[in-house]
Structure formats: structure tokens, C-alpha cells
C-alpha positions as CSV (number, residue, x, y, z in Angstrom):
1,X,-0.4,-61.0,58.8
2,X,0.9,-64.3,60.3
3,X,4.2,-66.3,59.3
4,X,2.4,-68.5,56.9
5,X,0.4,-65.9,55.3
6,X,3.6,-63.8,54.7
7,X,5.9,-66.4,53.2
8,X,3.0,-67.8,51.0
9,X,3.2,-63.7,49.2
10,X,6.9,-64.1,49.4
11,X,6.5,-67.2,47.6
12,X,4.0,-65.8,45.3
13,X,6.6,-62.4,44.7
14,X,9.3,-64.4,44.2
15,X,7.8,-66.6,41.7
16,X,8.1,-64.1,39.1
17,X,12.5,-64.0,39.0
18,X,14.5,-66.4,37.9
19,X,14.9,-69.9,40.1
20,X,18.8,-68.8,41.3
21,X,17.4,-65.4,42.3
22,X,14.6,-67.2,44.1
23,X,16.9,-69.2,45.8
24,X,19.1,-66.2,46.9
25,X,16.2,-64.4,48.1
26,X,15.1,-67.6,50.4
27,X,18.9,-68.1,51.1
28,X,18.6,-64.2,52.5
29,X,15.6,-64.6,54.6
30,X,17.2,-68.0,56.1
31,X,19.9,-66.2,57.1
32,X,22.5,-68.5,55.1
33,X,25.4,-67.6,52.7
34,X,25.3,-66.7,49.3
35,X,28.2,-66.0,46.7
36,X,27.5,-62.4,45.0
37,X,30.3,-62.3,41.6
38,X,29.8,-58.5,40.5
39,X,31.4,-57.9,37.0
40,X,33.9,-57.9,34.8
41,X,33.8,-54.5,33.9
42,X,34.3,-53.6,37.8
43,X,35.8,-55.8,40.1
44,X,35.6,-59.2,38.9
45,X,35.3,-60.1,42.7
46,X,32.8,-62.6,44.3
47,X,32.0,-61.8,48.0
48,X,30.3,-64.1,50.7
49,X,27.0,-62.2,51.8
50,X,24.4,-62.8,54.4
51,X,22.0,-61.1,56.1
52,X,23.5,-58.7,58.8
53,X,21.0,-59.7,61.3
54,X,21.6,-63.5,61.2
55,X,25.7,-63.3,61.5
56,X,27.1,-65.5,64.1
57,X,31.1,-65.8,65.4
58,X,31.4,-68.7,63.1
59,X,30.0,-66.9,60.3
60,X,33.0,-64.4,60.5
61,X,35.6,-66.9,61.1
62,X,34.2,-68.9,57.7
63,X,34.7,-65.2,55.9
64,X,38.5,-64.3,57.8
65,X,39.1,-68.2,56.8
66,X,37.1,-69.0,53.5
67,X,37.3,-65.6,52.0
68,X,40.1,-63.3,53.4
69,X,39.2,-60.1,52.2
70,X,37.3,-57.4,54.4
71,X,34.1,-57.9,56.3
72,X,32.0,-55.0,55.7
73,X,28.7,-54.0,56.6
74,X,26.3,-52.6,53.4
75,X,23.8,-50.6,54.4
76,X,20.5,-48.9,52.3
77,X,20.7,-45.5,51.5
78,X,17.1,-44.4,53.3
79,X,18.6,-46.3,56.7
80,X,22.0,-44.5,56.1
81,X,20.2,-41.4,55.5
82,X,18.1,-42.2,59.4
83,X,21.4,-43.3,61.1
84,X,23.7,-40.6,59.9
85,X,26.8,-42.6,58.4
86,X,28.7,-40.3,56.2
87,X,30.6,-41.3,52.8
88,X,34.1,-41.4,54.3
89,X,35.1,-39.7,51.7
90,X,33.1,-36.6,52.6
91,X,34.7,-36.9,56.3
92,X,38.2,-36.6,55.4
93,X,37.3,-33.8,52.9
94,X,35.9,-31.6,55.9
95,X,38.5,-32.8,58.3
96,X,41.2,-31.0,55.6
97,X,39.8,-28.0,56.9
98,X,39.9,-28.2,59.9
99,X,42.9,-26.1,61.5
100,X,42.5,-28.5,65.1
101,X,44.2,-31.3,63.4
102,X,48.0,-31.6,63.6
103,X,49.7,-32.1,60.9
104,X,47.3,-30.4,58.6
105,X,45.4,-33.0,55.9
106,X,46.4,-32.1,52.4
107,X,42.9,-32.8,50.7
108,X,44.8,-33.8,47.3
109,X,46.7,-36.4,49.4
110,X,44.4,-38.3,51.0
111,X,41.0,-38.2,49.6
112,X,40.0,-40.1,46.4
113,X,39.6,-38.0,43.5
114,X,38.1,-38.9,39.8
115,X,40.5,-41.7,38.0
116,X,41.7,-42.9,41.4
117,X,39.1,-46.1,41.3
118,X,39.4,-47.4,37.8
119,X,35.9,-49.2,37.9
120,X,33.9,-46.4,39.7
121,X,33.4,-42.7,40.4
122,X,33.3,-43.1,44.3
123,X,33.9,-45.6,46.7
124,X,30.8,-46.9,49.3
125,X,32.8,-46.7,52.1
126,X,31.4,-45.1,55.3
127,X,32.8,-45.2,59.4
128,X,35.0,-48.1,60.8
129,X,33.0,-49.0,63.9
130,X,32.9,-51.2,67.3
131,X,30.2,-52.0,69.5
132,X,30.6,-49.9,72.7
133,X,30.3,-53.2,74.7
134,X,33.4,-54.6,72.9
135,X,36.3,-55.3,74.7
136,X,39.1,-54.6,71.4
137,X,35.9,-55.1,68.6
138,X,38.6,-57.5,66.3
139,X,37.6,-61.5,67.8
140,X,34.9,-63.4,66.0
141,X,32.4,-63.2,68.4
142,X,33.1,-59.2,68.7
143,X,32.9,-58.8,65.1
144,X,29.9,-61.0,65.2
145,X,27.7,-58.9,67.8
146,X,28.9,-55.5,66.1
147,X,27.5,-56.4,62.8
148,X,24.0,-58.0,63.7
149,X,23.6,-54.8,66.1
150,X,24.0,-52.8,63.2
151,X,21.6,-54.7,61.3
152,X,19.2,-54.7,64.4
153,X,19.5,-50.9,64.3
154,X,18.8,-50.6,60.6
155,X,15.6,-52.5,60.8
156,X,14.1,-50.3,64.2
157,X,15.6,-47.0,61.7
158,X,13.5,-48.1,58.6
159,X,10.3,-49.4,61.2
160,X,10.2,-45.5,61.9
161,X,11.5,-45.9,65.7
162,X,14.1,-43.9,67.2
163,X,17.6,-45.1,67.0
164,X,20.8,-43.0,68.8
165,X,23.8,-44.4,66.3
166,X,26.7,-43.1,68.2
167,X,24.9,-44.6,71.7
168,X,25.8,-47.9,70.1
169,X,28.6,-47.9,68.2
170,X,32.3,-45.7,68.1
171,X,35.0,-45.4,65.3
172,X,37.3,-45.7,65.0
173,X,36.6,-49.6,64.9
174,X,36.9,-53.1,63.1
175,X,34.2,-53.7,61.2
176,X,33.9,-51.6,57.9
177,X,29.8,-49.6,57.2
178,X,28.8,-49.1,53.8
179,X,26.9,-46.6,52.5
180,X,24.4,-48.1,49.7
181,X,23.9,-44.9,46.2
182,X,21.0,-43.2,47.0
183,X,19.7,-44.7,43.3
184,X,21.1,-48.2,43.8
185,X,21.4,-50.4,40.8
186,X,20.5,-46.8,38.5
187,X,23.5,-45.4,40.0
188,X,25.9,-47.8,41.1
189,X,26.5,-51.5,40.8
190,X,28.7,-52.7,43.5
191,X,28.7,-55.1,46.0
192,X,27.1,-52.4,48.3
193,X,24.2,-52.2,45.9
194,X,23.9,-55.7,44.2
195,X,23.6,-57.1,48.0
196,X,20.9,-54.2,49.5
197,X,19.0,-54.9,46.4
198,X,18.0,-58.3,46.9
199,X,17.5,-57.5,50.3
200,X,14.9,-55.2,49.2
201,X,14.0,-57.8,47.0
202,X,13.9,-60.3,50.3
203,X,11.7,-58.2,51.9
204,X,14.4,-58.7,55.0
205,X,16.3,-55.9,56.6
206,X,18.7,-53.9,54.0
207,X,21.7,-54.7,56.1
208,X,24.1,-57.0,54.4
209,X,27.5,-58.7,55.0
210,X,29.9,-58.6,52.3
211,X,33.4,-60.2,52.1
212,X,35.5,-60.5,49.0
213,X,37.2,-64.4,48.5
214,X,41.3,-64.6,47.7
215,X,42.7,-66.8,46.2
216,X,45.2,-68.9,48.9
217,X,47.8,-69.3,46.6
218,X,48.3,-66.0,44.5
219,X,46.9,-63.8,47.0
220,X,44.6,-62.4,44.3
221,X,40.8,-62.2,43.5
222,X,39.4,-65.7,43.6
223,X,38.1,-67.1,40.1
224,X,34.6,-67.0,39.2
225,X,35.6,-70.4,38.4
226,X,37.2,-71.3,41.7
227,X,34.0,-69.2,43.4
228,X,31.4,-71.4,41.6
229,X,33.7,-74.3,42.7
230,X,33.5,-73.6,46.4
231,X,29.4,-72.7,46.6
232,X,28.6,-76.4,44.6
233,X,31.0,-78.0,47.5
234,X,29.6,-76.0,50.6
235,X,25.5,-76.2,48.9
236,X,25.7,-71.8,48.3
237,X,24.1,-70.3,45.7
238,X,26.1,-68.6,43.3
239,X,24.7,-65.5,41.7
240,X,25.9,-62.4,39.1
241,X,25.7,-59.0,38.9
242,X,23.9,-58.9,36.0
243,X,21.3,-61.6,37.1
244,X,20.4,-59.2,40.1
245,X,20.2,-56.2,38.0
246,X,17.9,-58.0,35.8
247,X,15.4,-59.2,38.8
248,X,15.8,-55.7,40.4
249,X,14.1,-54.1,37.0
250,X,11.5,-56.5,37.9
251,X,11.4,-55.5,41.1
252,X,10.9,-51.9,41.0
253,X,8.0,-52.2,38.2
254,X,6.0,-53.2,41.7
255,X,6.8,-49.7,42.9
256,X,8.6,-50.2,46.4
257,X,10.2,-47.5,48.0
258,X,14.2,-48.2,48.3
């Protein structure tokens, strides 16, 4: 299928969400930012996103600037699954019991437990990783390469190709993985989620960037109202939770294997 071909069924797909989910979709495959607000009933955060794969230096100096919170790399459970990145939750569990480690981990200590995370049952987060051709893995353009490699890698993974995870990459490091629920949207409506989703719904690699905004002044979340604010100034798209759990219903009528 040629370029034109495929973006004239993308078109064709796409037509049958609403226009700002359109938009996000095209704003995906384009590579270009997009402001993803989850809920009020979780964390009442909006993150910059954009596609893994497209992620340049400036584009994590506009998220260390603009936003402020971590850059993070979310990843979809089938590619998470191929590549091996644990919950890091599990890791420190089965590190408690191992007797090598000096001082012993006290499992109630350290590893998040039911009622810790007021919004949620369990965080997303997986391993802290560099590039292995990094020099410290922290400077934009280190940050940069890290993160579309591990995009790069999730697309040859889902293409059915071999890919060595650890040959690439070492933790502890500086950019953040994040392990998508196996059941999504059904399951779990974070960032993690709400951003692999419209990937999915992209048809693009499910590799996405995520970076919560602050507010410069109070140090806390940004406002949705601030949010909205700063996408109508810089021409991003501003999308909800809700809006993407709504197309993703859509979506999965059609039958697509997340």
C-alpha cells in the first residue's frame, strides 16, 4: 500500500471520531505535540505527548522548560510483554528477597501497597534507562536519542523482528519506561493508557512521550485552564480523558488487537 493510499484509510478511519480526536490522531502521526488533561477523579494533570519516534533535543528541552514534570516513555502492553520491561513495582518486590543485597529491602518499606496511590491501584512505572552510547544519558540530545530508540525498538518488537532490549539500553538511567495495563482504557486510565491508545488509534508506533506541566509559580499541577491557555498560544491540540475513552470504544468495535 503506498503513502497516499494509506492516509486516504486513515482519513477515512478517522472520520468517524470526533474533529479534536481527529486532530490528535493527525497531530500523532506528524510527530507534533499534543496536551493529554486525564481527570479529575485521578490526577487532574495535563501532560505534553508525542510520538516517541519523532522526539528531537529541542523537543525535551520544550518539556524540562514548558512542562517540568518527568519525561517518561509509555509503552503498549503486547511491546512490553516482547521487550521484557517489568512493573518496577514487581522488581523491588523480588529484590526484597534477595539475601545478595546489603542492607536487606524491607518489602513493606519500599514497595507501593493498596491505599498508597490515592487515584489508582498500581503505578505504570517500569526501568529508568540510558542508551548504551550515552555519555551521562541526562542532556537534551541524550534524552532525545534514548527515547526515539526506544520507540524504534518498539515498532521492529510489534513488526515481529527480533529485538535484544538490554543490547540497547541499561538502568539504572534518565529517562523513565512505562508499562501500558494489559487491558488499557478497561483497566486503567492514565496517562500511560490515554496516550498508547490513540496511538493505537493513530495507527503509529505505541511508544509515547509523556510529561506532566507545573505551574511556574506554585510549583503545582498546571490548570486545565492555564493548559488550554498555553496549546491555543503554541497551535496544540488540547484533549481529555474522557474524550479518548469515548473514541477508544469506537475504536475497538473495529476489532484491533492492542
Amino acid at each position: 500500500m503506498d503513502n497516499k493510499t494509506q492516509n486516504q484509510n486513515q482519513n477515512q478511519n478517522d472520520s468517524q471520531y470526533s474533529e479534536k480526536i481527529q486532530k490528535t490522531l493527525q497531530a500523532i502521526r506528524d510527530g507534533k505535540f499534543f496536551l493529554l488533561y486525564d481527570s479529575e477523579k485521578r490526577e487532574g494533570e495535563t501532560d505534553f505527548v508525542i510520538a516517541a519516534t519523532a522526539v528531537q533535543p529541542q523537543d525535551v528541552k520544550r518539556m524540562r522548560k514548558d512542562g517540568g514534570g518527568l519525561i517518561c516513555v509509555a509503552v503498549s502492553p503486547k511491546a512490553s510483554e516482547i521487550m521484557k520491561l517489568p512493573f518496577m513495582a514487581d522488581v523491588v518486590t523480588a529484590a526484597a528477597t534477595n539475601d545478595k543485597i546489603s542492607p536487606k529491602l524491607e518489602i513493606g518499606t519500599f514497595v507501593e501497597k493498596e491505599g498508597d496511590i490515592q487515584y489508582d491501584k498500581k503505578s505504570s512505572f517500569s526501568l529508568w534507562v540510558n542508551h548504551r552510547e550515552n555519555r551521562t544519558g541526562i542532556p537534551d540530545d541524550d534524552r532525545a536519542f534514548t527515547i526515539r530508540r526506544l520507540g524504534e525498538m518498539t515498532k521492529t518488537a510489534l513488526e515481529g523482528k527480533p529485538v535484544d532490549f538490554a543490547s540497547e539500553f541499561r538502568t539504572p538511567g534518565h529517562t523513565a519506561t512505562l508499562r501500558a495495563s494489559k487491558g488499557l482504557l478497561d483497566e486503567r486510565r492514565g496517562q500511560t493508557e490515554l496516550s498508547v491508545a490513540l496511538a493505537l488509534m493513530a495507527g503509529t508506533t505505541p511508544a509515547m512521550v509523556v510529561c506532566e506541566m507545573l505551574d511556574d509559580t506554585n510549583g503545582k499541577a498546571l490548570s486545565k485552564e492555564d493548559a488550554k491557555v498555553y496549546g491555543e498560544k503554541n497551535d496544540m491540540i488540547f484533549v481529555e480523558g474522557w474524550e479518548v475513552v469515548e473514541a477508544f470504544e469506537i475504536w475497538k468495535k473495529e476489532g484491533i488487537e492492542a
